[in-house]
VMD Tcl script that builds the backbone (N, CA, C; Angstrom):
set m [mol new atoms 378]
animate dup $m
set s [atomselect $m all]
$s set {name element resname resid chain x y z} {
  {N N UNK 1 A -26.016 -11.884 7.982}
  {CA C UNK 1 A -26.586 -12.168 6.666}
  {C C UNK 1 A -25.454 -12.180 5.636}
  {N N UNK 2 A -25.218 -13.495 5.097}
  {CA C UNK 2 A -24.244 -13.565 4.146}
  {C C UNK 2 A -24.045 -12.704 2.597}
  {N N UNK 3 A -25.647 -12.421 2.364}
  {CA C UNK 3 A -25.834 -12.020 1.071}
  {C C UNK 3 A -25.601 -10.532 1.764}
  {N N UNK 4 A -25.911 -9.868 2.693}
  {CA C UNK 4 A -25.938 -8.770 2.399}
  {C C UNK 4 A -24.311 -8.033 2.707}
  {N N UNK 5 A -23.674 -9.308 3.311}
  {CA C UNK 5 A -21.908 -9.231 3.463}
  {C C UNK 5 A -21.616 -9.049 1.807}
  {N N UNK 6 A -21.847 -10.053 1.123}
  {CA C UNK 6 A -21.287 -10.085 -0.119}
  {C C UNK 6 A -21.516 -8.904 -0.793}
  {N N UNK 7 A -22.935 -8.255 -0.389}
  {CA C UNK 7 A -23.006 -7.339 -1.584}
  {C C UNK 7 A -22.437 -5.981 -0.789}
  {N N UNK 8 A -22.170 -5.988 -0.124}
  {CA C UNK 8 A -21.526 -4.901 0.487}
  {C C UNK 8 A -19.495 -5.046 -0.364}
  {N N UNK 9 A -19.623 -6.275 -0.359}
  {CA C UNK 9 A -18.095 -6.359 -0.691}
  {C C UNK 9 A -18.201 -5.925 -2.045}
  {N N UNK 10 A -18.954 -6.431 -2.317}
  {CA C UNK 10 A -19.190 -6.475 -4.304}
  {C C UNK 10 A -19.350 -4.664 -4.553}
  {N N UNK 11 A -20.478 -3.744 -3.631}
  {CA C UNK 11 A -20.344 -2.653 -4.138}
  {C C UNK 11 A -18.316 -2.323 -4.004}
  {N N UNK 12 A -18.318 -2.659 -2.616}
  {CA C UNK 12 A -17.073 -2.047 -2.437}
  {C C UNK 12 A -15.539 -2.028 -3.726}
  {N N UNK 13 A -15.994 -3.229 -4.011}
  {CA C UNK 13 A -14.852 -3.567 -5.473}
  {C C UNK 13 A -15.549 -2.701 -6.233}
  {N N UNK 14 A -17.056 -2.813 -6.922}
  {CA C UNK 14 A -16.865 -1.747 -8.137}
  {C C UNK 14 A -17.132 -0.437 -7.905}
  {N N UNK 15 A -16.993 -0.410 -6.455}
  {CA C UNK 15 A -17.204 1.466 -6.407}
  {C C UNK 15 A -15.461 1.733 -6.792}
  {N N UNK 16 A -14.502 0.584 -6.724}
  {CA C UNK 16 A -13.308 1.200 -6.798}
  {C C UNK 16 A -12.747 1.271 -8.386}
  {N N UNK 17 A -13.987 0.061 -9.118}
  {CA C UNK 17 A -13.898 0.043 -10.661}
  {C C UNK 17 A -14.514 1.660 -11.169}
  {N N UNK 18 A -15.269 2.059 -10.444}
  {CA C UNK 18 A -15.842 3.405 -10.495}
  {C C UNK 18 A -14.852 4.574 -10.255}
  {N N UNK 19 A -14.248 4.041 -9.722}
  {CA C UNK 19 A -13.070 5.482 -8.849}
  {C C UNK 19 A -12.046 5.651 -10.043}
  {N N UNK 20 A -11.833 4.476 -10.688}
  {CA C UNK 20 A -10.603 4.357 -11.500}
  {C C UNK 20 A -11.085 4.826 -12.531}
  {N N UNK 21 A -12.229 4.474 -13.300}
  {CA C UNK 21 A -12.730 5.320 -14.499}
  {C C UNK 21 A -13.197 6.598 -13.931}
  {N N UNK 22 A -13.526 6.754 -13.236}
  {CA C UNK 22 A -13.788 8.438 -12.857}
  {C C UNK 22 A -12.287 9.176 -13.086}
  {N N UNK 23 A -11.332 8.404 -12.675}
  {CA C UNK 23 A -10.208 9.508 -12.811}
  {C C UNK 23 A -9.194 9.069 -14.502}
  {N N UNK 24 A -9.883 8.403 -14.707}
  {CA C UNK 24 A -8.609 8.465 -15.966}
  {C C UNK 24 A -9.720 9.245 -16.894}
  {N N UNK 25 A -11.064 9.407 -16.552}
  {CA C UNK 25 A -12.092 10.524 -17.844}
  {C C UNK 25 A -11.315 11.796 -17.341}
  {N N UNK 26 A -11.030 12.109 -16.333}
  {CA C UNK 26 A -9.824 13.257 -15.800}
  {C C UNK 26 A -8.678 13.454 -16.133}
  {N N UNK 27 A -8.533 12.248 -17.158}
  {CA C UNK 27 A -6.942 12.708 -17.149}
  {C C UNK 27 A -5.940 12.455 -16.472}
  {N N UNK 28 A -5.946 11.784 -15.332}
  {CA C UNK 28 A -4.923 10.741 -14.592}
  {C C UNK 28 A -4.983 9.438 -15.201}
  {N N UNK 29 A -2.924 9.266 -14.313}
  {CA C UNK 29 A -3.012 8.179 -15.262}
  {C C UNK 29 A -2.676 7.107 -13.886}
  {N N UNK 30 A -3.430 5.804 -13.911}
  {CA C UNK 30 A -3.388 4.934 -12.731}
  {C C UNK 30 A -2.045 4.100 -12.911}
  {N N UNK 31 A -1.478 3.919 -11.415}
  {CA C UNK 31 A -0.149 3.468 -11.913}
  {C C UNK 31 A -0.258 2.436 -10.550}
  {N N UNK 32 A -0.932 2.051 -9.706}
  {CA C UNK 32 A -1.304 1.154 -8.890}
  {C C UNK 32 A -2.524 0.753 -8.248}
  {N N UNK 33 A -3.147 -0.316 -8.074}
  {CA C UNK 33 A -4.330 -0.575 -7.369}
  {C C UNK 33 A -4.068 -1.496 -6.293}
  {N N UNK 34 A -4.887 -1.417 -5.027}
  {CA C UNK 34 A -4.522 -1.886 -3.906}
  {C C UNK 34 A -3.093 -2.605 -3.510}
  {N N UNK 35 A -2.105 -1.352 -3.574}
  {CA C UNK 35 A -0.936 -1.421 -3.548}
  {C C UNK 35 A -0.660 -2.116 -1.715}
  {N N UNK 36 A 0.050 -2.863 -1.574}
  {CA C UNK 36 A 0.426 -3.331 -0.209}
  {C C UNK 36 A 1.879 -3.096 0.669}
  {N N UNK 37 A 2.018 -2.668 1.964}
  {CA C UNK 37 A 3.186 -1.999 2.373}
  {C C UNK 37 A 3.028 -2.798 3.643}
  {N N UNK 38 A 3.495 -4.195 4.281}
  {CA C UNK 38 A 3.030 -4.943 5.242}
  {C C UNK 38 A 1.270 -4.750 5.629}
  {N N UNK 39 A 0.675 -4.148 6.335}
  {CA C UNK 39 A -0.439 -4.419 6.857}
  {C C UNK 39 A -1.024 -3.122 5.881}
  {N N UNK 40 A -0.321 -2.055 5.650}
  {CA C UNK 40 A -1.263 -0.929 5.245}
  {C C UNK 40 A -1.383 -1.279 3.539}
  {N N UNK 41 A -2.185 -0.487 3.108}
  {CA C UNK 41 A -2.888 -0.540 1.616}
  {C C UNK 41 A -2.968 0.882 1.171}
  {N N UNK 42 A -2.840 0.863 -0.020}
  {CA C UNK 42 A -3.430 1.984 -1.069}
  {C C UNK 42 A -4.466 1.464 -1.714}
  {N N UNK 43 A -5.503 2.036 -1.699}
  {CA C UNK 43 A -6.407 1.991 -2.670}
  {C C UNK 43 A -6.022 2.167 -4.528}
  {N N UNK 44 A -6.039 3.538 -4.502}
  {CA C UNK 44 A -5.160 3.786 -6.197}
  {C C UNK 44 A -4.230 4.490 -5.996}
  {N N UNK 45 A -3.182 4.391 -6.557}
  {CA C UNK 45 A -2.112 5.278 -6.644}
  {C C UNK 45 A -2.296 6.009 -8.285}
  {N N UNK 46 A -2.322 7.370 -8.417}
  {CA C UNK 46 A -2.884 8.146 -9.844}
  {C C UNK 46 A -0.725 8.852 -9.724}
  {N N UNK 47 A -1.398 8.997 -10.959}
  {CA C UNK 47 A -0.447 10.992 -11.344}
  {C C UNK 47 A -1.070 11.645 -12.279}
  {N N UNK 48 A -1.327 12.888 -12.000}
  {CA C UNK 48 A -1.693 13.482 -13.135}
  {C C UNK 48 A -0.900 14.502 -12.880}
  {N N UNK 49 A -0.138 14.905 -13.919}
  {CA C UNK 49 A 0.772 16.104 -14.154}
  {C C UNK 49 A 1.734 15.786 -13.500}
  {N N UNK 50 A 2.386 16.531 -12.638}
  {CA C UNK 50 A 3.466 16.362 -11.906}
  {C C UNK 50 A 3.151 16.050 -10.648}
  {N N UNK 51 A 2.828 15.307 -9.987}
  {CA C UNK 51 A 1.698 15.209 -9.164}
  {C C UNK 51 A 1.173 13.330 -9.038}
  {N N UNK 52 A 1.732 12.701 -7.717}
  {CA C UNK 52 A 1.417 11.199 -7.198}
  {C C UNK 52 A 0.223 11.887 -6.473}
  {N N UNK 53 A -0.574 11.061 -6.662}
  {CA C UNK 53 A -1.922 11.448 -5.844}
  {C C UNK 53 A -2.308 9.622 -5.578}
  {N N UNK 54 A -2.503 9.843 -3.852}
  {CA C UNK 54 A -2.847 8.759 -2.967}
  {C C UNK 54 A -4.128 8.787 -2.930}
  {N N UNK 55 A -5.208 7.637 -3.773}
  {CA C UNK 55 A -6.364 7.750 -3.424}
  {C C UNK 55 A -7.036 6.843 -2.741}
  {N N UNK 56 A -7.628 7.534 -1.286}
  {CA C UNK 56 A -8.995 6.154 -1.047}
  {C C UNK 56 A -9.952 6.286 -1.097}
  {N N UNK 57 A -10.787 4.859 -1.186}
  {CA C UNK 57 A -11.870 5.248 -2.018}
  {C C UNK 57 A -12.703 4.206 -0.906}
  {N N UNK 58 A -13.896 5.240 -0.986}
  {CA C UNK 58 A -15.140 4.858 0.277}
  {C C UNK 58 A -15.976 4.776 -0.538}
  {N N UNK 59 A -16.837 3.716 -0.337}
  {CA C UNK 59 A -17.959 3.189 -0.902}
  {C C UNK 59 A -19.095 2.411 -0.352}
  {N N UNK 60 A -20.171 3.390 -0.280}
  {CA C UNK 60 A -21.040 3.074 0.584}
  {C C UNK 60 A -22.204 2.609 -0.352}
  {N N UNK 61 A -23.279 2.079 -0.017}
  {CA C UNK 61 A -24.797 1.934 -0.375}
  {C C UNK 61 A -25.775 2.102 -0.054}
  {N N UNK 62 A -25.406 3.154 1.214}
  {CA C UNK 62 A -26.102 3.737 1.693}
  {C C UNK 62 A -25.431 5.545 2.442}
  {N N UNK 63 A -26.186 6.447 2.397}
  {CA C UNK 63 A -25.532 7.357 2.190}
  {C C UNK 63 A -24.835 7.974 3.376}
  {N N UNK 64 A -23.734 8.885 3.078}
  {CA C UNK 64 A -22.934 9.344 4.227}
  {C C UNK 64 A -23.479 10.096 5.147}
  {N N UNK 65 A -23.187 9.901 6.451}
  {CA C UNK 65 A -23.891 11.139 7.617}
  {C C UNK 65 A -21.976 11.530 8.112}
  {N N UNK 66 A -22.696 12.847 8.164}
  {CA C UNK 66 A -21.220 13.757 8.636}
  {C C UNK 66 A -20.528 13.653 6.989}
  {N N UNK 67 A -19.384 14.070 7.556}
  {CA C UNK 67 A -18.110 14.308 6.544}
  {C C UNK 67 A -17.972 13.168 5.653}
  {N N UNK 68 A -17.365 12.563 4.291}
  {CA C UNK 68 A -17.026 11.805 3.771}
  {C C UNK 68 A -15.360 11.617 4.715}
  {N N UNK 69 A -14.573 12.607 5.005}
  {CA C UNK 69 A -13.526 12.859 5.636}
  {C C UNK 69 A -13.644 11.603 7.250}
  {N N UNK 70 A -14.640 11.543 7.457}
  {CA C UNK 70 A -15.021 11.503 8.760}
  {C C UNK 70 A -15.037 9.497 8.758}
  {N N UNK 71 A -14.840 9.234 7.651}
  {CA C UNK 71 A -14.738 7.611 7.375}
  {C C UNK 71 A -13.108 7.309 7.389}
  {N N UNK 72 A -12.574 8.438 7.179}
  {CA C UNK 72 A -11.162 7.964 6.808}
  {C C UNK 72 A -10.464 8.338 8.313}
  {N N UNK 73 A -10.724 7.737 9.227}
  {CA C UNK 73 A -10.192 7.743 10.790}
  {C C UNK 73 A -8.575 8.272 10.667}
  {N N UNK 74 A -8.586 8.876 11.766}
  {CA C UNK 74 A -6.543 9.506 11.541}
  {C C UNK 74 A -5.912 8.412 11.822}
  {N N UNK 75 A -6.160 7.552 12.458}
  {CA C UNK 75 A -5.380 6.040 12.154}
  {C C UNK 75 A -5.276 5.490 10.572}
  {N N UNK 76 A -6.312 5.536 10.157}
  {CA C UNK 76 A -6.023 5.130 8.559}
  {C C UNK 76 A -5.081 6.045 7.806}
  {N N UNK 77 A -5.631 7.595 7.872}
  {CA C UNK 77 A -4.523 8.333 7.281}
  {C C UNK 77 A -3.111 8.116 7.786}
  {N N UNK 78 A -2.896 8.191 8.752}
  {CA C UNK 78 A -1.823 7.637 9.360}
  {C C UNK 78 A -0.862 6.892 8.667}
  {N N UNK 79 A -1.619 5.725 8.588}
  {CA C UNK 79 A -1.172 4.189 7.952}
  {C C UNK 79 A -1.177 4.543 6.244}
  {N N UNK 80 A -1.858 5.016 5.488}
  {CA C UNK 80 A -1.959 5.545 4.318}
  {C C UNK 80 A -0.580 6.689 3.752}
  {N N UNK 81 A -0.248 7.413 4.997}
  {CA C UNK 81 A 0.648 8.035 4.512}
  {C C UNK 81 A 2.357 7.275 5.065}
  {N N UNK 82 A 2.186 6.634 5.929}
  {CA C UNK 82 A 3.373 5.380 5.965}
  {C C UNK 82 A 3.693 4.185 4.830}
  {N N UNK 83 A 2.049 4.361 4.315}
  {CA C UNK 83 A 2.439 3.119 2.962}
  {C C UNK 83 A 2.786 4.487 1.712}
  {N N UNK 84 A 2.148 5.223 1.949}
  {CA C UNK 84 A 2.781 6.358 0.858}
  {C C UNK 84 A 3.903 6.663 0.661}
  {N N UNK 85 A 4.864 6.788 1.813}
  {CA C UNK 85 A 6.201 6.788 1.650}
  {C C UNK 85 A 6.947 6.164 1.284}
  {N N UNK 86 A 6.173 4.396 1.811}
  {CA C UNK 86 A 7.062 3.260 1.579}
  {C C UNK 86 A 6.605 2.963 -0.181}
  {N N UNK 87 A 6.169 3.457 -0.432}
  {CA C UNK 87 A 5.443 3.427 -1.953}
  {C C UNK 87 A 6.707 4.457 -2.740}
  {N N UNK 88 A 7.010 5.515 -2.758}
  {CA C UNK 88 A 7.382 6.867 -3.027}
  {C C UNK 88 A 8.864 5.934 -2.512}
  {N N UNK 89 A 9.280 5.552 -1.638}
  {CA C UNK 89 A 11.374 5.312 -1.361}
  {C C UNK 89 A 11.106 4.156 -2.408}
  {N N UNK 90 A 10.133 3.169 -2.634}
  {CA C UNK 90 A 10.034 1.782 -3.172}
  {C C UNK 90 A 10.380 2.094 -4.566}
  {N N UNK 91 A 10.044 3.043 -5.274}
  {CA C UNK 91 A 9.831 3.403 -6.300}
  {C C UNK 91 A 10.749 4.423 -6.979}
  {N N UNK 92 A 11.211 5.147 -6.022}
  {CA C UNK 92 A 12.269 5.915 -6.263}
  {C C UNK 92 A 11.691 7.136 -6.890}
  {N N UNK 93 A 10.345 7.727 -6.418}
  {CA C UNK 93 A 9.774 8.341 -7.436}
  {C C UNK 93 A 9.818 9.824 -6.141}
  {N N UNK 94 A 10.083 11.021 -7.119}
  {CA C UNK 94 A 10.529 12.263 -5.974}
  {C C UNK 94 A 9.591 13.582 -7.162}
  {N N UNK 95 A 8.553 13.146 -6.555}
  {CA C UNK 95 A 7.267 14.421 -7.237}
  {C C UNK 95 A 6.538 14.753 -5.978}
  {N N UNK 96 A 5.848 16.147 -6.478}
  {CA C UNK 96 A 4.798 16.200 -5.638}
  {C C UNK 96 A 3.808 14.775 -5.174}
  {N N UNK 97 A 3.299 15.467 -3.734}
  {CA C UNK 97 A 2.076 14.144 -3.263}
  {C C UNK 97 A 1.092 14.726 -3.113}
  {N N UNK 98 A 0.072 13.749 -3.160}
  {CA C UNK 98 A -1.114 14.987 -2.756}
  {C C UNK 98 A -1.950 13.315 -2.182}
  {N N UNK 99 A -2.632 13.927 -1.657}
  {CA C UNK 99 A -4.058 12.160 -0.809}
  {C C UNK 99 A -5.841 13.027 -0.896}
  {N N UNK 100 A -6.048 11.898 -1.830}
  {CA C UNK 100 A -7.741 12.425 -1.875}
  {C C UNK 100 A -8.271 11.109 -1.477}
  {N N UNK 101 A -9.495 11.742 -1.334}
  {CA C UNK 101 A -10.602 10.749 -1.388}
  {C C UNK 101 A -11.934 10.658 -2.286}
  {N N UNK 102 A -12.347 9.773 -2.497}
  {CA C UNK 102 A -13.062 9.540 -3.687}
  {C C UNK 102 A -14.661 8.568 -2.774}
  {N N UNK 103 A -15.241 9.272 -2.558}
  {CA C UNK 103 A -16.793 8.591 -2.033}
  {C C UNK 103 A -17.585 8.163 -2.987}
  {N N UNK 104 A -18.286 7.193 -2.705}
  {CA C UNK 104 A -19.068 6.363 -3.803}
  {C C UNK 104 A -20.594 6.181 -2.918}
  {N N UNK 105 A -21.444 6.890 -3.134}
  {CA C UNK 105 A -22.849 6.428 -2.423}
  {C C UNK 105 A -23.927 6.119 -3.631}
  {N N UNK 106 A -24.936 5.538 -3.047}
  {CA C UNK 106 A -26.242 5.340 -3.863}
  {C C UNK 106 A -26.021 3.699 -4.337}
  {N N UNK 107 A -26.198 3.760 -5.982}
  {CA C UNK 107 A -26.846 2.167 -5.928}
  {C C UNK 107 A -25.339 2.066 -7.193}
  {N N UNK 108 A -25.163 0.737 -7.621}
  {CA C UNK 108 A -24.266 0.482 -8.529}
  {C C UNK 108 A -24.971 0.875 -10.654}
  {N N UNK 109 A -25.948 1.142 -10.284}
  {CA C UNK 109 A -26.822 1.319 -11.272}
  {C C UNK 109 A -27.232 2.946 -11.229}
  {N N UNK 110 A -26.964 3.750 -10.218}
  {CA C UNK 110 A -26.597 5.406 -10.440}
  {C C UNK 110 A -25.714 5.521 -9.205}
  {N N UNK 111 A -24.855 5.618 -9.444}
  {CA C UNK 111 A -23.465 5.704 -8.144}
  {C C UNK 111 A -23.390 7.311 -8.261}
  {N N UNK 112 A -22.994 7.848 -7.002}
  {CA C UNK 112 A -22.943 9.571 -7.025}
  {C C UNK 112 A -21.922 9.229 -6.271}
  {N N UNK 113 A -20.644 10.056 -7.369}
  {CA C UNK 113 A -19.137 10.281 -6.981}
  {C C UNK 113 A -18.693 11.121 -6.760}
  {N N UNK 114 A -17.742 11.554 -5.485}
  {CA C UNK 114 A -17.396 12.876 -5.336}
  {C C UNK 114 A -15.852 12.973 -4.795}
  {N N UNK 115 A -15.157 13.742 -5.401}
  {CA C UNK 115 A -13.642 13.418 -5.342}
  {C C UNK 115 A -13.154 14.533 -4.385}
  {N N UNK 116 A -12.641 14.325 -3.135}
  {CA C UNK 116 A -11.994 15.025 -3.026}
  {C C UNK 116 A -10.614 15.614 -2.728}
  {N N UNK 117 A -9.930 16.415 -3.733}
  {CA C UNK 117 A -8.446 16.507 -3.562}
  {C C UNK 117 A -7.927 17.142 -2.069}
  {N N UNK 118 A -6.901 16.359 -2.366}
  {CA C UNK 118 A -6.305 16.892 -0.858}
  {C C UNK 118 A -7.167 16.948 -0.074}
  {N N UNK 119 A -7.999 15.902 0.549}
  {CA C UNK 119 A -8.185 15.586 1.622}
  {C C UNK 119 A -7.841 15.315 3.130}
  {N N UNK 120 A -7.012 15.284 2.836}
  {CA C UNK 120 A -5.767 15.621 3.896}
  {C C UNK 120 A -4.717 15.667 3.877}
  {N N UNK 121 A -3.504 16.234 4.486}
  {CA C UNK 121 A -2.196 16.461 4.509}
  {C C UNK 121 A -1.453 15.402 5.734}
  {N N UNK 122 A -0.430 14.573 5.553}
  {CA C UNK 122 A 0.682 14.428 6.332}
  {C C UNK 122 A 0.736 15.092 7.629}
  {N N UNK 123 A 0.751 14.335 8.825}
  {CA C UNK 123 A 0.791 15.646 9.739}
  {C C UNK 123 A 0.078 15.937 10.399}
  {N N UNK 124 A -1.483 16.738 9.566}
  {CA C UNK 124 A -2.386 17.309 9.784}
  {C C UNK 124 A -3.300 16.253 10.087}
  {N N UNK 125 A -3.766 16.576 11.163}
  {CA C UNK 125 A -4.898 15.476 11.935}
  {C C UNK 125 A -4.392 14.067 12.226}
  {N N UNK 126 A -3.091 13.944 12.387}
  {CA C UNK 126 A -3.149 12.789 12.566}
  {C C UNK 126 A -2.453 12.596 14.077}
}
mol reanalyze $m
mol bondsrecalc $m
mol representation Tube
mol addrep $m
């Protein structure tokens, strides 16, 4: 079903228009969106304070079973923290890192957002 491809894509873009105003009402400041490192991607790249924070952002329209964690496969983190680096030498930028995730469920007309920092570490689980 084509329409229901599209609107799956369509939440998926503004759950990420959602992710980005969710974090700058926080006080981060966005300094990349779907940043590209050959095949891998960033979703947003933030800083707030002293502090690069790697965010991806899941966006569903229908709601999560299990973990929000549990979407972001250790292959993706994986690949997320290889474009993180190549992001971080690209840039020349030598701060703390941190990788959250940012879930988006329900409808585009009441979206329920839930951020979570440090979602995972480098390393860990992968």
């Amino acid at each position: 079903n084509d329409s229901a491809m599209a609107l799956h894509n369509d939440f998926g873009a503004q759950g990420e228009e959602l992710a980005v105003d969710f974090l700058r009402r926080k006080g981060y400041i966005i300094l990349d969106r779907n940043w590209h490192s050959g095949h891998k991607e960033i979703d947003i790249v933030a800083r707030h304070e002293d502090t690069i924070i790697f965010v991806e952002v899941k966006a569903r329209a229908n709601v999560f079973y299990g973990n929000p964690q549990d979407a972001v496969t250790p292959r993706k983190m994986h690949l997320l923290v290889l474009a993180a680096d190549a992001y971080l030498r690209y840039n020349a930028i030598d701060l703390e890192v941190r990788f959250d995730i940012i879930t988006i469920t329900g409808t585009l007309e009441k979206p329920y957002i839930k951020h979570y920092e440090s979602a995972f570490r480098p390393g860990v689980g992968i």
